[in-house]
C-alpha positions as CSV (number, residue, x, y, z in Angstrom):
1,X,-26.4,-9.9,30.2
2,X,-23.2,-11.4,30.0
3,X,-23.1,-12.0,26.1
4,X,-23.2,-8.0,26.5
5,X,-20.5,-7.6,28.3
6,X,-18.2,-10.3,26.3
7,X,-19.2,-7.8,23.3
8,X,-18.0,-4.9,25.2
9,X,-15.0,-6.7,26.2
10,X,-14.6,-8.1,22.6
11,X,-15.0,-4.2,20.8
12,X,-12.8,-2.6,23.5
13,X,-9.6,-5.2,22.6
14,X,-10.5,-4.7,19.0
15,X,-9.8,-1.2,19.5
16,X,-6.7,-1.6,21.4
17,X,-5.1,-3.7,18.3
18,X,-6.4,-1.5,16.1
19,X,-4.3,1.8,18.4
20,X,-1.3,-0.6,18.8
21,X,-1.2,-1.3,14.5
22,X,-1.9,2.5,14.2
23,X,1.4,3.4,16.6
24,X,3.0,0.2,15.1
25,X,2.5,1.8,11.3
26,X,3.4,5.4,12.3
27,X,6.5,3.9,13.7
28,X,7.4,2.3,10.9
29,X,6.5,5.5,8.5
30,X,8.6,7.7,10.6
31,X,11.5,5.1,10.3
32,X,10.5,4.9,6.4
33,X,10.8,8.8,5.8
34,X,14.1,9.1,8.3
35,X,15.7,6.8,5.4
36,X,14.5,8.5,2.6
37,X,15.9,11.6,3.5
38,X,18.9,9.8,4.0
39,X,18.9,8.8,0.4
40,X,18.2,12.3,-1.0
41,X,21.2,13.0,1.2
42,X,23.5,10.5,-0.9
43,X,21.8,11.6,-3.9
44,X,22.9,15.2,-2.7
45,X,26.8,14.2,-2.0
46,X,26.8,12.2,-5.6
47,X,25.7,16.0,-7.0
48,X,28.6,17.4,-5.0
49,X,31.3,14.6,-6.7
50,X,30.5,15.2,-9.8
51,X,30.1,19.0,-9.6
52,X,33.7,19.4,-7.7
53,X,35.1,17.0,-10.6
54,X,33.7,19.2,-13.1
55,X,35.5,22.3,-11.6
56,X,38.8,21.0,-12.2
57,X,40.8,20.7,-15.1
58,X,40.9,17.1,-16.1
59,X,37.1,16.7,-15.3
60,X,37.2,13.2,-14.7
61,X,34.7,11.9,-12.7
62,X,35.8,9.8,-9.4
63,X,33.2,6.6,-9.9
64,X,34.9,4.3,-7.2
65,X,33.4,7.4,-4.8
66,X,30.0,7.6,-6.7
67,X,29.8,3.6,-6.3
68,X,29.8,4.2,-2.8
69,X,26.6,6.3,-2.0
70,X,25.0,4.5,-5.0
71,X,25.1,1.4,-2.7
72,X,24.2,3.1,0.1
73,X,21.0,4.2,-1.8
74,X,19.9,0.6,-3.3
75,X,20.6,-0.7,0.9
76,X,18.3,1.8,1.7
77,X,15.6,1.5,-0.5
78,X,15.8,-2.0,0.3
79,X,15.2,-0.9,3.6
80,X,12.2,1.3,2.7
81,X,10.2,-1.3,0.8
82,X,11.1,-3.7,3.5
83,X,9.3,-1.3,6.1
84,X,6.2,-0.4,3.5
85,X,5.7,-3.8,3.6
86,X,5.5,-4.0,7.1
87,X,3.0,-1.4,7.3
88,X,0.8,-2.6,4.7
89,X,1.0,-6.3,6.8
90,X,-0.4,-4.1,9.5
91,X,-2.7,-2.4,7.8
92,X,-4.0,-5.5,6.4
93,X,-3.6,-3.8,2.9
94,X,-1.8,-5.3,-0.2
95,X,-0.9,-3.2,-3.4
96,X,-2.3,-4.2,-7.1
97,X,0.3,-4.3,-9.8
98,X,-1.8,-0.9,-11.0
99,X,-0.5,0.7,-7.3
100,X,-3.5,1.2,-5.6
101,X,-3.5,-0.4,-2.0
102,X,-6.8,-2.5,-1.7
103,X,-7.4,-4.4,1.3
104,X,-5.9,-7.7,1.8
105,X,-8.7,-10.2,1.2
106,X,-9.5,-8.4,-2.1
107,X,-9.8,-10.8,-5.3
108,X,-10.4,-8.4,-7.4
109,X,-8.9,-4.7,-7.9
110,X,-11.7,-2.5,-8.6
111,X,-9.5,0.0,-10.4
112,X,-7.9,-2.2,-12.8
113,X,-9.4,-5.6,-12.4
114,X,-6.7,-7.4,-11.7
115,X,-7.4,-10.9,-10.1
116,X,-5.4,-12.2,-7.1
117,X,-7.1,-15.9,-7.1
118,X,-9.7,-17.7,-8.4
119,X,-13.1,-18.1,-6.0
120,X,-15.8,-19.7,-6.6
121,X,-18.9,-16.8,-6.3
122,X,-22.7,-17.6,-5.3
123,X,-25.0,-14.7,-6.7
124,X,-26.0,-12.6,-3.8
125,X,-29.7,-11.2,-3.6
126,X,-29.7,-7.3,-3.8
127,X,-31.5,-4.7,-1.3
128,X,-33.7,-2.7,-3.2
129,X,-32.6,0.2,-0.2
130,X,-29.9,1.0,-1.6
131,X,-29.7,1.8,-6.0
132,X,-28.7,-0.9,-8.5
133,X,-25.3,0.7,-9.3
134,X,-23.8,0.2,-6.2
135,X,-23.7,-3.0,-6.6
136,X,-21.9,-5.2,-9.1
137,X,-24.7,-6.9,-11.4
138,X,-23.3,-10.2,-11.7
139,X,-22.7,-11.4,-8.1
140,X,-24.2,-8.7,-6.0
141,X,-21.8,-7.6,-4.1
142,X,-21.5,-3.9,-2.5
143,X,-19.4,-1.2,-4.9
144,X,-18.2,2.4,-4.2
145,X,-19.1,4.5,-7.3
146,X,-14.9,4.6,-7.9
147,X,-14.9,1.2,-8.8
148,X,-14.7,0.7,-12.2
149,X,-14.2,-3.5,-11.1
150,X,-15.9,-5.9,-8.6
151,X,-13.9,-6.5,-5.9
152,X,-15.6,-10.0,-5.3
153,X,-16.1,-11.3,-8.9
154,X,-14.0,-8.8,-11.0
155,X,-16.5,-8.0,-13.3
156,X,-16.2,-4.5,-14.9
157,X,-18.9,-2.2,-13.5
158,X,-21.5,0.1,-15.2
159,X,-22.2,2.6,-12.9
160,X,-25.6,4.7,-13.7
């Protein structure tokens, strides 16, 4: 009975990390969008400059004021990347070098096959409840019909 209840008690704090990375991430997405309006908002004022420059009769450009917001952009992207990968830490996600977000114990993309590290993989034995083509046919492992790769192994798929 008590193994039970330590299961209980075990699934109800796994839920309360999970709501706590949920309010973390939204957090940190809110934070993320503030500062990309905040660029468009630079980007806006460089459109200004150089509209207001064109107006007038020498045309010349001010760049020592352009310079300004430009740097103010590249700090703030900074800052955006810096809080995406916050969120993907919380997430437990990682992004492929193809830009789909896998989760983060992925070896294998299954969009693009890219591998992360090498493992070592033991041929796993299939149910025969569930059809051949969703899993991969070299290791065994579980596949979504999207997945053109193995996550597990890499191999490339051939879905029926």
């Amino acid at each position: 009975m008590s193994n039970f209840f330590n299961k209980i008690k075990q699934g109800v704090s796994d839920a309360g990390k999970k709501a706590q990375n949920t309010v973390e991430s939204t957090t940190l997405k809110f934070q993320a969008a503030a500062k990309e309006k905040e660029i468009e908002k630079n980007y806006t004022e460089i459109g200004r400059i150089v509209h207001q420059s064109l107006e007038k009769p020498d045309g010349t450009i001010p760049s020592a004021e352009i310079q300004k917001y430009r740097e103010a952009i590249f700090a703030l992207e900074e800052e955006v990347e810096e809080l995406q990968r916050k969120i993907q830490h919380l997430q437990n996600l990682k992004e492929c070098g193809c830009g789909k977000m896998l989760p983060a114990d992925a070896t294998y993309c299954p969009f693009c096959g890219q591998q992360f590290h090498t493992v070592v993989v033991q041929p796993a034995a299939v149910s025969s409840s569930i059809p051949k083509s969703a899993y991969c046919t070299k290791c065994g492992e579980p596949a979504s019909f999207s997945d053109h790769f193995c996550r597990s192994c890499g191999h490339k798929l051939q879905h029926e």
